[in-house]
N, CA, C and O of each residue as an XYZ file, in Angstrom:
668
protein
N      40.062     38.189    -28.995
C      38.672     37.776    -28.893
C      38.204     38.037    -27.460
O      38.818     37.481    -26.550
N      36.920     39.028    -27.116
C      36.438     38.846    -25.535
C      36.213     37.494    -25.258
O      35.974     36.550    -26.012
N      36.349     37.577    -23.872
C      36.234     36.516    -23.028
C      34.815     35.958    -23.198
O      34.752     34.744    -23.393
N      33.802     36.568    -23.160
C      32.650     36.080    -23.473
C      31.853     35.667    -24.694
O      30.714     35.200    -24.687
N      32.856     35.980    -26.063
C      32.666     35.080    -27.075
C      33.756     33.672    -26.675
O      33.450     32.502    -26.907
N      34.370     33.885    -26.372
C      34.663     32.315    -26.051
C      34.852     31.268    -25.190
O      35.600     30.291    -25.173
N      33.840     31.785    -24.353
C      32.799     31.464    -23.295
C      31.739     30.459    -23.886
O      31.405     29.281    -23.755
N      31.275     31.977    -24.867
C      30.150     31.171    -25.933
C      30.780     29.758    -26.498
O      30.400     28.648    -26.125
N      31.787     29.999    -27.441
C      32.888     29.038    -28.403
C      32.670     27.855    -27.549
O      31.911     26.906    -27.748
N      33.267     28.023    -26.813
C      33.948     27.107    -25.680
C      32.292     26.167    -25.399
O      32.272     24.989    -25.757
N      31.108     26.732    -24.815
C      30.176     25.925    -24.684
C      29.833     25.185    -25.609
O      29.643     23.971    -25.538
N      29.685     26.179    -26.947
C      29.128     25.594    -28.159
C      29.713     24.596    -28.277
O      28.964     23.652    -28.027
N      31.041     24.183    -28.626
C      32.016     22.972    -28.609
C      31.707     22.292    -27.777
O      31.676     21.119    -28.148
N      31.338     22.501    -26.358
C      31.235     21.262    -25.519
C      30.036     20.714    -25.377
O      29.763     19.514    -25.418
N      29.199     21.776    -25.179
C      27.697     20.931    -25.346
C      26.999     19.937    -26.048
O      25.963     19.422    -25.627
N      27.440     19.711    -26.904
C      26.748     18.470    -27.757
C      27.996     17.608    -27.138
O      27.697     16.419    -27.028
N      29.085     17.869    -26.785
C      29.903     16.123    -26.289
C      29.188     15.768    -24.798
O      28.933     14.602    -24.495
N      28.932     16.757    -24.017
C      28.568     16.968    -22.683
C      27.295     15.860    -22.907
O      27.281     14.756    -22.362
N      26.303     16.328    -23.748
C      24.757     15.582    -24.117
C      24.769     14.229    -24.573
O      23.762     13.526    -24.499
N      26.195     13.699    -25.189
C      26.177     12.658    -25.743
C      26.700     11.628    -24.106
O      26.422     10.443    -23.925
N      27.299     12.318    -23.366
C      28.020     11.445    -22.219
C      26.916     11.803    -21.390
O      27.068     11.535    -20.199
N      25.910     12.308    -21.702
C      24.858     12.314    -20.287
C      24.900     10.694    -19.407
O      24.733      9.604    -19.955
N      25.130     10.895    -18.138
C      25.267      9.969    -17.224
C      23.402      9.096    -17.067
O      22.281      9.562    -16.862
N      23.975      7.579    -17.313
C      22.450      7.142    -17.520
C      21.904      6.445    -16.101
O      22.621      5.937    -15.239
N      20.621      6.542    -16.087
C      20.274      6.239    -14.509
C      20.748      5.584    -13.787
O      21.101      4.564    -14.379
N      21.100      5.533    -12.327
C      21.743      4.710    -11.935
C      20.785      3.490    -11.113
O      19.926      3.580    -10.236
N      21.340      2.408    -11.799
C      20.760      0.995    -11.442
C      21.387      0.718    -10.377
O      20.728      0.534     -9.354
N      22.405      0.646    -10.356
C      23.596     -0.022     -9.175
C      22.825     -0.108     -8.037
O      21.964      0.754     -7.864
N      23.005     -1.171     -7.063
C      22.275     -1.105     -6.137
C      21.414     -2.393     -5.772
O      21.388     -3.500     -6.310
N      20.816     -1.956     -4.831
C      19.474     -3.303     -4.082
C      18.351     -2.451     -4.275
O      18.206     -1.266     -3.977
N      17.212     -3.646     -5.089
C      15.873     -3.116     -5.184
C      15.136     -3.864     -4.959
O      15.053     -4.912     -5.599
N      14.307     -3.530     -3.895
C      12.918     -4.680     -3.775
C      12.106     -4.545     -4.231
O      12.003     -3.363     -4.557
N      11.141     -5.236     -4.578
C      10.177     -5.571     -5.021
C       8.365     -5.217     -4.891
O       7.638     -5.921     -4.190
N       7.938     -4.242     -5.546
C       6.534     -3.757     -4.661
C       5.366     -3.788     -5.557
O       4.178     -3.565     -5.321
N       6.039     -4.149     -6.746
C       4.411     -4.728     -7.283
C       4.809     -5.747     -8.826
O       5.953     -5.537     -9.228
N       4.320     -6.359     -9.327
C       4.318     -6.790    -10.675
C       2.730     -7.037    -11.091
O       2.010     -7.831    -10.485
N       2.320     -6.281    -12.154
C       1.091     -6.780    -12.997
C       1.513     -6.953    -14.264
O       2.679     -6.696    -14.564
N       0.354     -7.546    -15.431
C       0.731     -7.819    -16.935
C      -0.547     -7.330    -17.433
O      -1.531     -7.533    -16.722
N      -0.653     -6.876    -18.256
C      -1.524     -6.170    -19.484
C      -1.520     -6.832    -20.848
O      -0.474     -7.387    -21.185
N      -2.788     -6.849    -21.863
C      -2.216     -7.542    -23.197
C      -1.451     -6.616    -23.774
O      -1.117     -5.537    -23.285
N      -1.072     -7.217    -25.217
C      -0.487     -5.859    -25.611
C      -1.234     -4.906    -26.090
O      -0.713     -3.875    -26.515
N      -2.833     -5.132    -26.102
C      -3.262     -3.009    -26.067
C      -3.694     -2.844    -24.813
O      -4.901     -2.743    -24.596
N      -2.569     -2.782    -23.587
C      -3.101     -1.947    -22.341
C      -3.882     -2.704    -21.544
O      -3.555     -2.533    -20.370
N      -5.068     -3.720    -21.715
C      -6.017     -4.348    -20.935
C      -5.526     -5.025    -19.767
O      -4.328     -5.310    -19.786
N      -6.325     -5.404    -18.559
C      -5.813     -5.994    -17.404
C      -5.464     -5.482    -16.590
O      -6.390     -5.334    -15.793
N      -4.089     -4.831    -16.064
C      -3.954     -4.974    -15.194
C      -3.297     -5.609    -13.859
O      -2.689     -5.088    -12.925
N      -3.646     -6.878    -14.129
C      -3.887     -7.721    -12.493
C      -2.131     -8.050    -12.393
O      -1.059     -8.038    -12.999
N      -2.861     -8.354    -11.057
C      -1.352     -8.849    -10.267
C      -0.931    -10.068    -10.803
O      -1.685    -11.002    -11.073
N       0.603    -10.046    -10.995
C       1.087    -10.827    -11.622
C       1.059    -12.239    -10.893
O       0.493    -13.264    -11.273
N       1.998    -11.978     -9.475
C       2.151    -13.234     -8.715
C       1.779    -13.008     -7.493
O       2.421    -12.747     -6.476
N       0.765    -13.127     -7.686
C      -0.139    -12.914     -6.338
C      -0.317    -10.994     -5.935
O       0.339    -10.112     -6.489
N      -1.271    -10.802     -4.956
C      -1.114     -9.314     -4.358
C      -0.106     -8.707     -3.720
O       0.094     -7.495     -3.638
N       0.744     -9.896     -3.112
C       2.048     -9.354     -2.323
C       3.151    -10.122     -2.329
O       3.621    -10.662     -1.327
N       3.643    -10.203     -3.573
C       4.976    -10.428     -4.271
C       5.878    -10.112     -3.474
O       5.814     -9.022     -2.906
N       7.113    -11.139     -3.203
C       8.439    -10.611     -2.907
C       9.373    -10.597     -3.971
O       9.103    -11.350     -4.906
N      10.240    -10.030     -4.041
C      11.596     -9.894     -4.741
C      12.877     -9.143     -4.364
O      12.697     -8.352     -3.437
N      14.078     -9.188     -4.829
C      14.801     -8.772     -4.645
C      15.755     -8.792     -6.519
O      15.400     -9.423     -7.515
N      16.401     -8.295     -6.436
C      16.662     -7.076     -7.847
C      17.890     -6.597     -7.624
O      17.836     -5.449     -7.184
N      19.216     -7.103     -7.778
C      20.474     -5.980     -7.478
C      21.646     -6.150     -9.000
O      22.009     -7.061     -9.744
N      21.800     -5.250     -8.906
C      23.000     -4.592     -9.823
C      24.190     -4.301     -9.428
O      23.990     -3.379     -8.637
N      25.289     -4.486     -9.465
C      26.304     -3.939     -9.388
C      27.575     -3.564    -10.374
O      27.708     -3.970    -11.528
N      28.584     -2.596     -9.571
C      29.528     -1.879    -10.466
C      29.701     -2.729    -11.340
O      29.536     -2.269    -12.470
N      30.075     -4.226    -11.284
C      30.721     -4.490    -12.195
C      30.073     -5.451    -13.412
O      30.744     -6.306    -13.991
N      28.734     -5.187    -13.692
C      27.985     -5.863    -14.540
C      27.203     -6.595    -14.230
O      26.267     -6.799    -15.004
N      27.279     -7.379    -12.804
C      26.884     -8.388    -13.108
C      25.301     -7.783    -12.068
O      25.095     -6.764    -11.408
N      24.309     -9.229    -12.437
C      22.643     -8.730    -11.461
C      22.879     -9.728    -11.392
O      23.683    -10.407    -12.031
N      21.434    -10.247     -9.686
C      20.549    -11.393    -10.001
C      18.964    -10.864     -9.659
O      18.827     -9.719     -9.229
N      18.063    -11.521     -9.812
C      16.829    -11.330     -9.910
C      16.281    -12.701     -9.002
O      16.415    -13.814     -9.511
N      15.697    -12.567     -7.719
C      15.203    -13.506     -7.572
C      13.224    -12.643     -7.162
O      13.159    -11.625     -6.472
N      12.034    -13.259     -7.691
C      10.910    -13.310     -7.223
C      10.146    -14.410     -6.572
O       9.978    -15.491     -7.137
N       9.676    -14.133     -5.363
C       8.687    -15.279     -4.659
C       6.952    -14.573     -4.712
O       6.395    -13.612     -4.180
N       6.710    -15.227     -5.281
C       4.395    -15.668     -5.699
C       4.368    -15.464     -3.811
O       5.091    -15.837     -2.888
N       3.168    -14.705     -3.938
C       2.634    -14.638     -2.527
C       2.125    -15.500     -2.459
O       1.742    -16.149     -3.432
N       1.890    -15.900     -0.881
C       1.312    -17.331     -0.715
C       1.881    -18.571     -1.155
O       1.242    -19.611     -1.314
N       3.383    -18.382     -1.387
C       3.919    -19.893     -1.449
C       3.516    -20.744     -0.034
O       3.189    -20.158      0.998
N       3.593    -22.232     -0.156
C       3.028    -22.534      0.338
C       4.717    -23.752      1.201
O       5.761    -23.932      0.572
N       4.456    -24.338      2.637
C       5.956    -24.722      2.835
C       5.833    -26.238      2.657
O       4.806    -26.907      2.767
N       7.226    -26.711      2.323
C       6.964    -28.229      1.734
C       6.449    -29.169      3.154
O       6.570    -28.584      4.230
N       6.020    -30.252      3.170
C       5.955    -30.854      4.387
C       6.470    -31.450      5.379
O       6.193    -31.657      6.561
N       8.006    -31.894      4.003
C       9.219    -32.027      5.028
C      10.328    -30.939      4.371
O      10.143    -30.342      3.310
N      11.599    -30.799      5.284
C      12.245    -30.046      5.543
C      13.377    -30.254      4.138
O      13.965    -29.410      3.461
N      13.364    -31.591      4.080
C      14.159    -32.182      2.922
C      13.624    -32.072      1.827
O      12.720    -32.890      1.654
N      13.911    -31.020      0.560
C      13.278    -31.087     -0.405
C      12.716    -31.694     -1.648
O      11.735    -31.425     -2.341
N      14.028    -32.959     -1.730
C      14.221    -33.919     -2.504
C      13.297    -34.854     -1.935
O      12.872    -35.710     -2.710
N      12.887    -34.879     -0.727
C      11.909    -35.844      0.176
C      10.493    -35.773     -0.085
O       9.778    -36.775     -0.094
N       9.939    -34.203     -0.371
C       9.411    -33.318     -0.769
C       8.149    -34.544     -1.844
O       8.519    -35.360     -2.688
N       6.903    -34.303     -1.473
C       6.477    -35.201     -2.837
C       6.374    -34.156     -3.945
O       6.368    -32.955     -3.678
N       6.294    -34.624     -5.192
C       6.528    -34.047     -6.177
C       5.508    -33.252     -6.760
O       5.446    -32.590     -7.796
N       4.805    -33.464     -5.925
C       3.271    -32.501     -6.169
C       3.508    -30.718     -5.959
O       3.176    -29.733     -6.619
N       4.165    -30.909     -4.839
C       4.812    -29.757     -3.741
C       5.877    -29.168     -4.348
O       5.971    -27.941     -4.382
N       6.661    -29.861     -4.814
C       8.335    -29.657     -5.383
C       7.460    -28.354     -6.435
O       7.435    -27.123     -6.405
N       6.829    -29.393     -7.293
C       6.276    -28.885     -8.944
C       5.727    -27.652     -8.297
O       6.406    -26.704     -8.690
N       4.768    -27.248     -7.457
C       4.035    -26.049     -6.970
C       5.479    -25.069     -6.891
O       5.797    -24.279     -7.780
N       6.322    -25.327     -5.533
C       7.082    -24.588     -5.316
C       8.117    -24.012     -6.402
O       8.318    -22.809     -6.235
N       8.811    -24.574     -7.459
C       9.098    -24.381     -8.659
C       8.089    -23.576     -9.002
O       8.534    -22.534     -8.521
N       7.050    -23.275     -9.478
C       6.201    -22.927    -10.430
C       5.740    -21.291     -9.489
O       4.975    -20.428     -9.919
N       6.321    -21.275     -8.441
C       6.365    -20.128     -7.691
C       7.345    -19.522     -7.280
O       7.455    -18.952     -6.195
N       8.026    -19.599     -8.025
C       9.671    -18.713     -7.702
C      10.270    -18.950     -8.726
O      10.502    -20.090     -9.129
N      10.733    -17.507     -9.508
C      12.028    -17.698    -10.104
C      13.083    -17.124     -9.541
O      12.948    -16.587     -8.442
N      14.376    -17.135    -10.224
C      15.618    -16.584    -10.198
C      16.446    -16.858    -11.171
O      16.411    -17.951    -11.736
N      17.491    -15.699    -11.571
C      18.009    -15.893    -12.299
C      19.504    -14.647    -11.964
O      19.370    -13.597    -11.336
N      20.882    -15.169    -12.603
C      21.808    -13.983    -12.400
C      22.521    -14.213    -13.163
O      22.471    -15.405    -13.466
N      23.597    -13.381    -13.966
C      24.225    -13.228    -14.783
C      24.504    -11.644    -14.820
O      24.351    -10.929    -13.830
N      25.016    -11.088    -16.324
C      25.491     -9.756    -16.491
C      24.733     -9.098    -16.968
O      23.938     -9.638    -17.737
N      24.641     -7.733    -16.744
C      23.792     -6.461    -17.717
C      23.990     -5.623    -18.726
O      24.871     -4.780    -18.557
N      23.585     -5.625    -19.426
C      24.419     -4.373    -20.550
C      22.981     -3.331    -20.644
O      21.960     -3.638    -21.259
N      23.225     -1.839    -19.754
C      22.259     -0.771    -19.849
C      22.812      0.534    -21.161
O      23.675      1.410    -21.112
N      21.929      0.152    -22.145
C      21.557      0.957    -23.163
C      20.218      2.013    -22.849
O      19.102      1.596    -22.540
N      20.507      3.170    -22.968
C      19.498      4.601    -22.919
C      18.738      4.048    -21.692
O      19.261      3.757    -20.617
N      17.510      3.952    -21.987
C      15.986      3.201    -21.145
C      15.713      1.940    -21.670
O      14.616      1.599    -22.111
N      16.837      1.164    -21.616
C      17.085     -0.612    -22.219
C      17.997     -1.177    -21.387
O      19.181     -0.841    -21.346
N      17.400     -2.181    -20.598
C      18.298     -3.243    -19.800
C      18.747     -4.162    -20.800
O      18.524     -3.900    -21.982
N      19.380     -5.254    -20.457
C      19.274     -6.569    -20.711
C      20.052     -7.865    -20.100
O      21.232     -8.136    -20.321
N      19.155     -8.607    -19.290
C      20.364     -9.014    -18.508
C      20.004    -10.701    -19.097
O      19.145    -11.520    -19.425
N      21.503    -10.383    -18.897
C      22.245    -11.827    -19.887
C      22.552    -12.871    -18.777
O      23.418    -12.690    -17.922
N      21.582    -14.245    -18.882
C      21.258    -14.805    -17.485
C      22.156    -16.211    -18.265
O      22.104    -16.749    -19.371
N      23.025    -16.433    -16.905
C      24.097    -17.612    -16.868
C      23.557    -18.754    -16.191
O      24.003    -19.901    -16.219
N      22.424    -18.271    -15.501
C      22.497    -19.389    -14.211
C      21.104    -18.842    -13.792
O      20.873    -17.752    -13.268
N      20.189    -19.856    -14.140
C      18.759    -19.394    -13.335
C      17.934    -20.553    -13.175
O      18.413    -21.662    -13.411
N      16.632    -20.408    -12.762
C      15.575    -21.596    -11.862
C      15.275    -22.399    -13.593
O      15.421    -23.592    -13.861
N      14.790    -21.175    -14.628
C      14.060    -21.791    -15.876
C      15.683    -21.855    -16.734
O      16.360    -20.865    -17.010
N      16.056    -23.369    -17.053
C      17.124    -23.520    -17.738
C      17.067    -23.059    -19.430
O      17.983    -22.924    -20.241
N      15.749    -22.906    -19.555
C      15.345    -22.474    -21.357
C      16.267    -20.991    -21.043
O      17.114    -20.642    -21.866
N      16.065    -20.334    -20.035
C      16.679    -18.578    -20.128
C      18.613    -18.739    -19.815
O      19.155    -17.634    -19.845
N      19.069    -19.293    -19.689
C      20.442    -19.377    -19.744
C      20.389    -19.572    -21.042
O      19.683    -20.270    -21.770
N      21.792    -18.383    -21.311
C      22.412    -18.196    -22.223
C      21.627    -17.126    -23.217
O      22.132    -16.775    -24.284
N      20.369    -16.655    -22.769
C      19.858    -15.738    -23.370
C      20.036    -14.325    -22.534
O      20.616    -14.100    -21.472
N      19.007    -13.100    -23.809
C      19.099    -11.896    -23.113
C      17.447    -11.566    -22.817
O      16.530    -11.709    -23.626
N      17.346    -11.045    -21.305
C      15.901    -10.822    -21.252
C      15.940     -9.118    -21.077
O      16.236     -8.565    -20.018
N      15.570     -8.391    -22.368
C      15.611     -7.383    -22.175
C      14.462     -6.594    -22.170
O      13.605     -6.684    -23.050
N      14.365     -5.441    -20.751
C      13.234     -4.783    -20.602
C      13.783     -3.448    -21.289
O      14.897     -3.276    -21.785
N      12.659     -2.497    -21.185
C      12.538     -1.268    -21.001
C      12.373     -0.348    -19.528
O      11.374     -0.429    -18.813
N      13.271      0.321    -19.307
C      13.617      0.600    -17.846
C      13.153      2.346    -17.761
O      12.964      2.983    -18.798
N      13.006      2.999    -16.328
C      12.581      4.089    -16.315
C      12.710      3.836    -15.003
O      12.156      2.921    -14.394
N      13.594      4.815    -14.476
C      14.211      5.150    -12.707
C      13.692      6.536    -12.667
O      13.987      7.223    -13.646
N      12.780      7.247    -11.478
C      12.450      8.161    -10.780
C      12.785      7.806     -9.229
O      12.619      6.813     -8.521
N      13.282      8.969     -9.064
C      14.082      9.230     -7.472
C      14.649      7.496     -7.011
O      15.706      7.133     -7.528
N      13.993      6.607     -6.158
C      14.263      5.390     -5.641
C      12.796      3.906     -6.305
O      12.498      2.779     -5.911
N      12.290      4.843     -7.462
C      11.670      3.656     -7.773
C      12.181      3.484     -9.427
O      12.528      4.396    -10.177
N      12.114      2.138     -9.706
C      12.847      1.156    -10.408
C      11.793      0.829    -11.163
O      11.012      0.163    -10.484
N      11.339      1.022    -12.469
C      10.416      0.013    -13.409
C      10.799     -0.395    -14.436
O      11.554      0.277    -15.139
N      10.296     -1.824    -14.843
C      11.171     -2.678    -15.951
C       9.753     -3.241    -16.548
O       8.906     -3.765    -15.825
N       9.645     -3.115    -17.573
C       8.497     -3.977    -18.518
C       8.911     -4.534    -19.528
O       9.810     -3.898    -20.078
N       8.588     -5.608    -20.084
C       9.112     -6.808    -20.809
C       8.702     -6.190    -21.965
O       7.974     -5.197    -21.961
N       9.136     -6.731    -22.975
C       7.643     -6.338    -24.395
C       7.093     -7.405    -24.252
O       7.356     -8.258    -23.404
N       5.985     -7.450    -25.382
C       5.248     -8.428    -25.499
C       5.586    -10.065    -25.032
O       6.185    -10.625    -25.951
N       5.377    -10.899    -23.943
C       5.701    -12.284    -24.228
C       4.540    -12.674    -23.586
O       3.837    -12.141    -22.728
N       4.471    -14.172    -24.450
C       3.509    -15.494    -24.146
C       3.636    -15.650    -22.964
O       4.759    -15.820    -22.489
N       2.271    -15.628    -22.017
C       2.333    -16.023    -20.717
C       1.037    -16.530    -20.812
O       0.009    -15.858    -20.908
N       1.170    -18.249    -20.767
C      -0.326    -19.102    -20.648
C      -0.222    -18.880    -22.541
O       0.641    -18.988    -23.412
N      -1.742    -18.501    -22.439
C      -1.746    -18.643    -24.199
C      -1.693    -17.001    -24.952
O      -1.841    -16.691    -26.134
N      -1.400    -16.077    -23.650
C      -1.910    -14.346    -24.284
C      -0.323    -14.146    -24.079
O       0.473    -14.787    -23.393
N      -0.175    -13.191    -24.794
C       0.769    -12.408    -25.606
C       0.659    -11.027    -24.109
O      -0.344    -10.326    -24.246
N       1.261    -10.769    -23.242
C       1.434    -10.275    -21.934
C       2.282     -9.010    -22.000
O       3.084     -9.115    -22.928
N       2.400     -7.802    -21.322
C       3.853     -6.940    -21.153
C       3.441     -7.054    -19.434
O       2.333     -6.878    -18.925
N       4.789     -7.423    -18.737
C       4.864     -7.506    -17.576
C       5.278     -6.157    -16.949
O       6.036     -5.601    -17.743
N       5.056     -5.298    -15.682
C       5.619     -4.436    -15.593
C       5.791     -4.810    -13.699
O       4.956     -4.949    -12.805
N       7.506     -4.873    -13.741
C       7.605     -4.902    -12.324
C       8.065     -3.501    -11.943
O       8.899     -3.110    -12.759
N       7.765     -2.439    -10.805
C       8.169     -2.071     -9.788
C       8.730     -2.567     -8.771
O       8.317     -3.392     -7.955
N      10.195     -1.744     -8.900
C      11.136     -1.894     -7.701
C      11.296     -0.303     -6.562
O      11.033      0.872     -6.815
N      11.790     -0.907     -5.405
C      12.253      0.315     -4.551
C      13.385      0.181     -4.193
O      13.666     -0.902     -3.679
N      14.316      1.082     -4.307
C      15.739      1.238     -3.695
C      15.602      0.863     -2.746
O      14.686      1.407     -2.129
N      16.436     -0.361     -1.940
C      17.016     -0.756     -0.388
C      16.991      0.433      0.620
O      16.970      1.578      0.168
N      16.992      0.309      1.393
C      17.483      1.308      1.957
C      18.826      0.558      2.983
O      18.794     -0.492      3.626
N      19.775      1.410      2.845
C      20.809      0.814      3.618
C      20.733      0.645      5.031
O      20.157      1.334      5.872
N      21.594     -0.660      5.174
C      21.333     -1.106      6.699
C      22.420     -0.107      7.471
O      23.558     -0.063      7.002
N      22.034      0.862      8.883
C      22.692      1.221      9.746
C      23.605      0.566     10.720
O      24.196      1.242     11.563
């Protein structure tokens, strides 16, 4: 047989295993945080989710596990230093402006889902909050499907940016 029919052979055979192991985006890593808005579910809205200038932080690593923490712009600081001291007016605000959450990931195609052990809202332990994901070069986007936020039916879409490593 020439070498270049089984050249051919040889691809033909491998190419469809090659396509099935295509390497899937890589999450791994530190991602901050540079925008979150929500839309209903046909498209409308828009607006900023938690405030205009959201913080977050977003990391993944080799071995499964993430955490997710976001801070609402314009949190506001308690009056004393002691939080438990904290009146409960303040506590309730500050809660109601930050989550976090960490546990493990399982990444399917353009499907996260991270399986939260330990977070701020105790209803999400032990569940899976899974987005729909889409990585270009160093930016990171995750949108929820549809969930209840207030009384509307919401898709959240956060943008992340790759860290850049410290020198």
């Amino acid at each position: 047989m020439p070498l270049a029919r089984r050249i051919l052979l040889l691809l033909l055979v491998a190419l469809p295993a090659l396509a099935r192991s295509a390497p899937e985006p890589s999450v791994i890593g530190t991602w901050m945080l540079v925008s979150a808005t929500s839309t209903d579910e046909n498209g409308k809205g828009g607006r900023a989710l938690y405030g205009k200038n959201p913080s977050g932080m977003l990391i993944y690593n080799a071995d499964g596990t993430m955490s997710a923490v976001i801070s609402y712009d314009g949190r506001k600081r308690l009056s004393v230093v002691d939080r438990e001291a904290a009146p409960a007016a303040e506590r309730a605000e500050a809660f109601a402006s930050f989550i976090a959450y960490a546990g493990r990931y399982r990444l399917t195609g353009n499907r996260i889902a991270h399986h939260v052990e330990v977070g701020s809202v105790q209803n999400w332990v032990g569940t899976d909050l899974t987005r729909d994901l889409e990585v270009t070069g160093d930016r990171l986007t995750l949108r929820t499907p549809p969930t209840r936020i207030g009384s509307q039916l919401q898709i959240v879409e956060l943008v992340w940016e790759r860290a850049r490593p410290t020198k």
